[in-house]
C-alpha positions in Angstrom: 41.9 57.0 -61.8 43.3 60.4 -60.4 41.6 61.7 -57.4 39.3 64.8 -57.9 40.8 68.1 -56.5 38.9 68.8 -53.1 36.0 71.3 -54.2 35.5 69.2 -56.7 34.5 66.4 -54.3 32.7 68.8 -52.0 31.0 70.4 -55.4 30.0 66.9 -56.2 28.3 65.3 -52.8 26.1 68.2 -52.7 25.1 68.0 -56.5 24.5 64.0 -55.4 22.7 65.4 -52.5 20.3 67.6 -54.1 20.1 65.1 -57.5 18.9 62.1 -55.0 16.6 64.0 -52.7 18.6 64.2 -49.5 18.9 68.5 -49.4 15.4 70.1 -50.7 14.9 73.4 -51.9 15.2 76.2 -49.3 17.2 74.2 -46.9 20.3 75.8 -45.6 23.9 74.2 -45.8 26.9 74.8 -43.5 28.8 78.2 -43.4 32.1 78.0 -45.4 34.0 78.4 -41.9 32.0 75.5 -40.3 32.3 73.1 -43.5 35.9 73.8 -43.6 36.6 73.2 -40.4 34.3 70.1 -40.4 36.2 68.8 -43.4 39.9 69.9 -42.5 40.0 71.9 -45.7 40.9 75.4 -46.5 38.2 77.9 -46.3 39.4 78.7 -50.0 38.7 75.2 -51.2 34.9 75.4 -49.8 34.4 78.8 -50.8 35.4 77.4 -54.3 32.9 74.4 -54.1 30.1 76.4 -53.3 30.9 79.8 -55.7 30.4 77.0 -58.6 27.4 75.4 -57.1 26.3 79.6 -56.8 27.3 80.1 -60.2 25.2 77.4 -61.7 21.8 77.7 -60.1 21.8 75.0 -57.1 22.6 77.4 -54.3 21.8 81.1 -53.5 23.8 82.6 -51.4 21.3 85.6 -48.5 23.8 87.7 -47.2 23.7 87.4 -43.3 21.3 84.6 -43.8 23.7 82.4 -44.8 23.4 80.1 -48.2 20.4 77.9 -48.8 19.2 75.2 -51.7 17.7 77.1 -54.6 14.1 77.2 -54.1 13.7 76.8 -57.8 16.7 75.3 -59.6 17.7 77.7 -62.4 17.7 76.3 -66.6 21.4 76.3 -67.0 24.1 74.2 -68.7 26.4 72.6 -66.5 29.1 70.4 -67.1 28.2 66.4 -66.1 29.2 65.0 -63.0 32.9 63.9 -63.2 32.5 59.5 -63.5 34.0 58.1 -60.9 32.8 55.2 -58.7 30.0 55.1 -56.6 30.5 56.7 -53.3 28.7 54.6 -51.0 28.4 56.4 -47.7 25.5 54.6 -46.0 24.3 51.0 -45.7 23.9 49.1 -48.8 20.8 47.5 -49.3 20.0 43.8 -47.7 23.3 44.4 -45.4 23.3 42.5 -42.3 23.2 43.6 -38.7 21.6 46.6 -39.1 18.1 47.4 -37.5 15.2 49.2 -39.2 17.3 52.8 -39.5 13.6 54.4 -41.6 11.8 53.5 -38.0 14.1 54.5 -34.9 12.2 57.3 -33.2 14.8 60.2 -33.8 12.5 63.0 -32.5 12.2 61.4 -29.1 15.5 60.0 -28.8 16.9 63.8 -29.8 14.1 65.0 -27.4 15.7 62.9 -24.7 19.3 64.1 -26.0 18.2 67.8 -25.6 17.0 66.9 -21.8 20.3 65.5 -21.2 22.0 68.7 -22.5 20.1 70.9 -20.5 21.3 69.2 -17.7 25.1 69.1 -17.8 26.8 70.2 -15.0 30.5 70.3 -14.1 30.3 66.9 -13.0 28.7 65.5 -15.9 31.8 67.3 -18.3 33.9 64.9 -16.6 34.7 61.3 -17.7 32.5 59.4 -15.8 32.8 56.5 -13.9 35.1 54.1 -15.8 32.5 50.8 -15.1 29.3 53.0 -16.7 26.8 55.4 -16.0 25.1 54.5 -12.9 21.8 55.4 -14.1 22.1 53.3 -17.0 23.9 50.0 -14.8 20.9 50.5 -13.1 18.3 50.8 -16.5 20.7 47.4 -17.7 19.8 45.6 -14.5 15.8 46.2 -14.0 15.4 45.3 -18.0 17.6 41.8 -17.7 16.1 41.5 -14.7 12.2 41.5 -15.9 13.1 40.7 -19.7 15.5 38.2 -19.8 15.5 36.6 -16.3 18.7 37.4 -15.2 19.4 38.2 -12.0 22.3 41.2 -11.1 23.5 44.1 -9.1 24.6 47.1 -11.0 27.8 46.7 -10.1 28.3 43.3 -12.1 27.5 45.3 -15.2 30.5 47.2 -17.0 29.0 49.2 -20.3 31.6 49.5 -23.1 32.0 50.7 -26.7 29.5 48.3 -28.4 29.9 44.9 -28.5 33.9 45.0 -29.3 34.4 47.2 -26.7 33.0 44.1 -24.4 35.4 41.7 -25.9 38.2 43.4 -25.2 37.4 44.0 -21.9 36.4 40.4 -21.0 40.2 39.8 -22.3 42.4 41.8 -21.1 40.3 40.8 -17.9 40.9 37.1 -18.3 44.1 37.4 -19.5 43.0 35.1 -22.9 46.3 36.2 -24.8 47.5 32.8 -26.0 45.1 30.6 -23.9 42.3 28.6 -25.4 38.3 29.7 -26.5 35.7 27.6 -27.8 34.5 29.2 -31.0 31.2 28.7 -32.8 32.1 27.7 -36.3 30.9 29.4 -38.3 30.5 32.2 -35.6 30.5 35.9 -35.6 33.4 37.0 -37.9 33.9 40.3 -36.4 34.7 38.7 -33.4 36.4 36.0 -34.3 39.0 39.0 -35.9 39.6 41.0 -33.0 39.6 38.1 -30.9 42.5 36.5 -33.1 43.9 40.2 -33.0 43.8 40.4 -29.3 45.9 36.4 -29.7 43.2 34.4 -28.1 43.9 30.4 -29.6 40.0 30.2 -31.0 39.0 26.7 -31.2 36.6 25.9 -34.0 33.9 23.9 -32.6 30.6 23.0 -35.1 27.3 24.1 -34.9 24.7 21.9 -36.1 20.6 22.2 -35.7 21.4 21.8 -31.8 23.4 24.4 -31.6 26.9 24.6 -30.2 28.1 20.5 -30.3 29.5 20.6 -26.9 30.5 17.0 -27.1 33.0 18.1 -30.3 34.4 20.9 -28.2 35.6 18.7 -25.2 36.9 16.4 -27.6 38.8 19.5 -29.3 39.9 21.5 -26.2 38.3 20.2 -23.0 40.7 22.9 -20.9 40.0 25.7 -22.6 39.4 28.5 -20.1 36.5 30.2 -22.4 33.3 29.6 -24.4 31.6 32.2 -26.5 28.4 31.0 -27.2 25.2 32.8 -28.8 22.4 30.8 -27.5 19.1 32.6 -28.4 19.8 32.9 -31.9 22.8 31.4 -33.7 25.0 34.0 -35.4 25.2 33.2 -38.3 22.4 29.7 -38.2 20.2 31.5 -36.4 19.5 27.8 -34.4 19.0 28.0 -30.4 21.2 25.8 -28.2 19.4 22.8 -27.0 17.9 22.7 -23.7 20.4 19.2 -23.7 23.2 21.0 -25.0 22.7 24.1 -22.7 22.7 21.8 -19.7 25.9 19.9 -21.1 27.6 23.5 -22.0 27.1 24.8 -18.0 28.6 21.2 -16.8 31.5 21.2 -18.7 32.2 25.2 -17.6 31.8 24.0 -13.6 33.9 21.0 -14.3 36.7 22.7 -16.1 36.3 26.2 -13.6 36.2 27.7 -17.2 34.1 30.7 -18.1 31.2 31.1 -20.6 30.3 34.0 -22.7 26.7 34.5 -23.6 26.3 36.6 -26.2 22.3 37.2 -25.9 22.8 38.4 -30.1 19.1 38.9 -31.4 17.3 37.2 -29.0 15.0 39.7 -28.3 13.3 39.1 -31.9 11.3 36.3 -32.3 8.9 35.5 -35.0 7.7 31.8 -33.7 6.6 31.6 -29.6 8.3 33.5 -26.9 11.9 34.6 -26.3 14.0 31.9 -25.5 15.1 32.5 -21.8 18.7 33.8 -21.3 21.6 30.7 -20.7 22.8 33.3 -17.6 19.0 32.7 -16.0 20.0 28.7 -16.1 23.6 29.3 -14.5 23.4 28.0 -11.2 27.1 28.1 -10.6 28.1 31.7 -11.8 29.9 30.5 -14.6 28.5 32.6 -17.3 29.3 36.1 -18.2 26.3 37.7 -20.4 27.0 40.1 -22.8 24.6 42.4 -24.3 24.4 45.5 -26.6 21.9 48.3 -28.0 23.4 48.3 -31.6 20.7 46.1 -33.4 18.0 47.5 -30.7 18.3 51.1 -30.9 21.2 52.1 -33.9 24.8 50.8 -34.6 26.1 54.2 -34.1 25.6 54.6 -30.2 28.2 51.9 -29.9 26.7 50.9 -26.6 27.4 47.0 -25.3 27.8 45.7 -21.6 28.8 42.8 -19.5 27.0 41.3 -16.8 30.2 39.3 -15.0 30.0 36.9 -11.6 30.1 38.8 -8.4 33.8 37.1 -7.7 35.0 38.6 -11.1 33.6 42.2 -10.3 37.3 43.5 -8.9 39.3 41.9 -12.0 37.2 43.5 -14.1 37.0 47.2 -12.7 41.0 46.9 -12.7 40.8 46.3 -16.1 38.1 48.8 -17.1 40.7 51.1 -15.4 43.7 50.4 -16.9 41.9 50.3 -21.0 39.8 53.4 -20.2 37.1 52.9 -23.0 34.3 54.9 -21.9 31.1 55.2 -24.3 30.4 58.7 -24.4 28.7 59.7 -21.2 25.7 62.0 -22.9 25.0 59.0 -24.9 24.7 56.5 -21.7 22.6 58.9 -20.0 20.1 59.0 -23.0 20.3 55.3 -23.1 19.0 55.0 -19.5 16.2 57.6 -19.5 14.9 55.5 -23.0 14.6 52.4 -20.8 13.8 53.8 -17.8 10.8 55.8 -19.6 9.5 52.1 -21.0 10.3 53.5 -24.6 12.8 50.9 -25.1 10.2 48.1 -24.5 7.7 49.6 -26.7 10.2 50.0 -29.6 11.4 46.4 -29.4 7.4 45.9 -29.3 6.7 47.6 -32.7 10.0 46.6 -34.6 9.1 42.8 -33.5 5.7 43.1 -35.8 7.5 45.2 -38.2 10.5 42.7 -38.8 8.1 40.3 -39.4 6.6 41.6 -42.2 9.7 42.9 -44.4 11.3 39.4 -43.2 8.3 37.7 -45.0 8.5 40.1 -47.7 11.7 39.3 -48.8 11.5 35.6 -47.7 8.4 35.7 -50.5 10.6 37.5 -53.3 13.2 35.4 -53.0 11.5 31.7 -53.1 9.6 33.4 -56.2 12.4 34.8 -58.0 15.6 32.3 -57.3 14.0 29.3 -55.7 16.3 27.7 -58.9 19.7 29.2 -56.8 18.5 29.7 -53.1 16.8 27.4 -50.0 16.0 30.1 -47.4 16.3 28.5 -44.2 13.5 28.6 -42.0 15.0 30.4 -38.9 12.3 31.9 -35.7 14.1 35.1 -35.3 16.7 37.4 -35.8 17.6 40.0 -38.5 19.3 38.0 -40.8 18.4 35.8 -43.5 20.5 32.6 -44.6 19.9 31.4 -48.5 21.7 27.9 -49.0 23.0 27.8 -52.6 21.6 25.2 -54.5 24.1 25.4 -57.4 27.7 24.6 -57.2 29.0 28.4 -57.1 31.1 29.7 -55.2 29.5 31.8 -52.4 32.4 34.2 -52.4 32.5 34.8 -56.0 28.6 35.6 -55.5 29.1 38.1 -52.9 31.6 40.1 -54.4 29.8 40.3 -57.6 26.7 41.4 -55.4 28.8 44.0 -54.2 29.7 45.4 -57.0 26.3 45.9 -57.8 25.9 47.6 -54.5 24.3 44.7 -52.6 25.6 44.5 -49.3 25.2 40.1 -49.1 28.1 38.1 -47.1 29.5 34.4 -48.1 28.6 32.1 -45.1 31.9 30.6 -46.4 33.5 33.6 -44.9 31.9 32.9 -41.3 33.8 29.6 -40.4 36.7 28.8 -39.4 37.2 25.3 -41.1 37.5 24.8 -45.1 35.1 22.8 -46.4 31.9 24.0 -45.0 28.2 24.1 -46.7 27.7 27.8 -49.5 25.3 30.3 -48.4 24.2 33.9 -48.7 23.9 35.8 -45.5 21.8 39.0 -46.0 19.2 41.2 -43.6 15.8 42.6 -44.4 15.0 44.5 -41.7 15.3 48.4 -44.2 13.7 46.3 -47.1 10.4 48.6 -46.4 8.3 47.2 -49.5 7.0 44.1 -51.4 8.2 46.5 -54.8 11.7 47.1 -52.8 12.3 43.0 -51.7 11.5 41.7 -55.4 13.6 44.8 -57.1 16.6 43.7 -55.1 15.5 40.1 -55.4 15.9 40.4 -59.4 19.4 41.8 -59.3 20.1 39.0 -56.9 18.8 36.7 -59.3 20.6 38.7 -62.6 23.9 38.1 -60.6 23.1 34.1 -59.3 22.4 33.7 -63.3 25.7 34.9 -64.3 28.0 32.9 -61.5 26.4 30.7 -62.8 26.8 30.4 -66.2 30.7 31.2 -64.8 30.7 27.8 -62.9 29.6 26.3 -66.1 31.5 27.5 -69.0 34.8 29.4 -67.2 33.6 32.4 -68.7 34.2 35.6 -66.4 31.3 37.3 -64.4 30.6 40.5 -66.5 28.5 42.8 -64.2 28.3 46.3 -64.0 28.7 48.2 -61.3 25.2 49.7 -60.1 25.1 53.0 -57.8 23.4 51.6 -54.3 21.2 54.6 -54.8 19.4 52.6 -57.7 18.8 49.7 -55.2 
């Protein structure tokens, strides 16, 4: 299908905006200069978009006072919206790795933004120190320090652009182009593609109700120079590494002088007892390097990680935060370090911990009602992902692309390993399913979709779904 002309496009995602509630009556919209030059576009091609828009009622243009939302939209005939596909520009419902987006506190964080701001000086329009924002090092430290038992200086921690951003830092800093890394399989996906990108040899290693099977990775790749491990939580299992296993894992890394890398993914949510204490609070020998991140804390978009590395790594790794120069942005870092220095950060983790717990039960309930014929929900004690076992012989792939067509946002655990073969699942989170109404709505279309896979598997028949607008989700 032929692209639309561009104030067309622009014409449509405001009618879409207004249509679906996201720009109300009275509101005003960007000047044609400032959208143009937001958008890369030709003032002519906005001015175009929003004369239409004018013309038929949804805008009314004030003069000096720029052009607002109709307060009252007038009775006119207007053309329908071209069909094209769905534009999908935010998260799709029951995607994973996302945190509760509905119940970040936006008018403090911006409050704290708008402090920052105020404070900028010349010093503070300049890059920064390479490793990190002091002040948030420092934040980093005191919160590992009396959250997770680990023991650090600021000056072991290096903060980075998210949790990718740590990766390819540890790296370059290791030099792991063409050398060996223990793998959880299945493990992280994300990071098991950059890390292929970056030419680390990953070495598949199975993960069982123990966690990591250390035993299978010596017997796989006992030199390896690298583990990355997710002890807490299991991504994507959610199981925690044994206390045996743990103990085994920190031998092996003495005996081989190899490193391990704890990614501490999730662990701060947990639905059954207490946090499981950090693997880096259990390293007696300074063998393991933690990694951390505020994505699923705070909000993907701050792209915010860190490393906590060994005192006698702290040089290799400045050299290398140097030479890569992949600052997060310093306003950002600043915020960052005021919300945990304030205690706000602790009280959000607080109040999302009760909240995940409900809308985790919520749709943990709607799905054993609805598709307990397709789907064992594992029982897992925390996290923000769910894992639903197929009970049917369908392919898991199959399912998730016919779930995204209907605007789900579900992943194939086949996808998540690194070895053929492996048990069919659904991965999916709950944390922005907000209502029992919401979980069994979504629930159904899961179930519409299970149904006709299905009946695929059975009769060779193709899946005949329609694609649903995520809106309707």
């Amino acid at each position: 299908m032929p692209s639309l002309p561009k104030y067309q496009e622009i014409y449509r995602r405001f009618r879409l905006a207004i249509d679906q509630g996201q720009l109300r009556p009275g509101e005003r919209v960007p000047s044609v200069r400032a959208l143009a030059q937001e958008l890369k576009v030709a003032r002519g091609t906005v001015e175009a978009a929003y004369q239409l828009l004018v013309s038929e009622g949804f805008f009314q243009a004030r003069g000096q006072a720029g052009t607002v939302i109709a307060a009252t939209l007038a009775p006119v005939k207007v053309k329908p919206l071209p069909r094209v596909p769905p534009l999908v520009s935010g998260p799709r419902p029951l995607q994973m790795g996302l945190p509760a987006l509905d119940a970040f506190p936006r008018k403090l964080w911006a409050r704290l933004v708008t402090r920052q701001v105020r404070r900028i000086d010349a010093d503070s329009l300049a890059m920064g120190d390479g490793q990190g924002a002091q002040a948030l090092r420092v934040a980093i430290a005191s919160y590992l320090a009396l959250y997770r038992g680990v023991e650090c200086t600021p000056s072991q921690v290096f903060v980075c652009a998210g949790y990718a951003g740590c990766l390819t830092l540890l790296c370059d800093a290791l030099d792991m182009a063409g050398q060996a890394c223990w793998f959880e399989d299945p493990g992280y996906l994300h990071a098991r593609q950059l890390l292929r990108h970056l030419g680390v040899a990953l070495v598949p290693v199975p993960v069982d109700h123990d966690g990591l099977d250390v035993q299978q990775g010596i017997r796989r790749g006992e030199q390896a120079r690298l583990a990355i491990v997710t002890p807490a939580h299991q991504s994507p299992l959610g199981v925690a590494l044994s206390p045996t296993r743990r103990r085994a894992l920190l031998g092996w890394a003495r005996a081989q002088g190899s490193w391990v890398v704890e990614d501490d993914y999730d662990s701060e949510f947990r639905y059954q007892g207490q946090p499981l204490a950090a693997l880096k609070s259990q390293d007696a020998d300074d063998r393991v390097i933690y990694a951390g991140s505020f994505s699923k804390m705070l909000f993907p978009g701050l792209r915010l990680g860190y490393l906590v590395v060994p005192a006698a790594l702290i040089d290799t790794f400045q050299h290398s935060a140097k030479v890569l120069q992949q600052r997060s942005a310093q306003l950002l870092q600043l915020t960052a370090a005021d919300f945990l220095e304030q205690g706000h950060f602790t009280r959000h983790l607080k109040k999302m911990r009760g909240l995940y717990a409900q809308r985790r039960a919520m749709l943990v309930q709607a799905l054993q009602t609805h598709c307990a014929a397709f789907l064992q929900v594992d029982e897992q004690a925390g996290g923000i992902n769910l894992l639903a076992r197929l009970r049917v012989q369908v392919s898991d792939v199959q399912v998730a692309e016919a779930a995204d067509m209907a605007g789900l946002g579900v992943q194939p655990l086949s996808g998540w390993t690194l070895e053929a073969g492996r048990e069919q699942g659904l991965l999916m989170g709950f944390t922005n399913v907000a209502t029992p109404g919401q979980a069994t709505h979504l629930t159904l279309k899961l179930l519409e979709i299970l149904q006709a896979c299905s009946a695929q598997a059975l009769n060779g028949s193709p899946v005949s779904l329609a694609a649903q607008s995520p809106a309707n989700c």
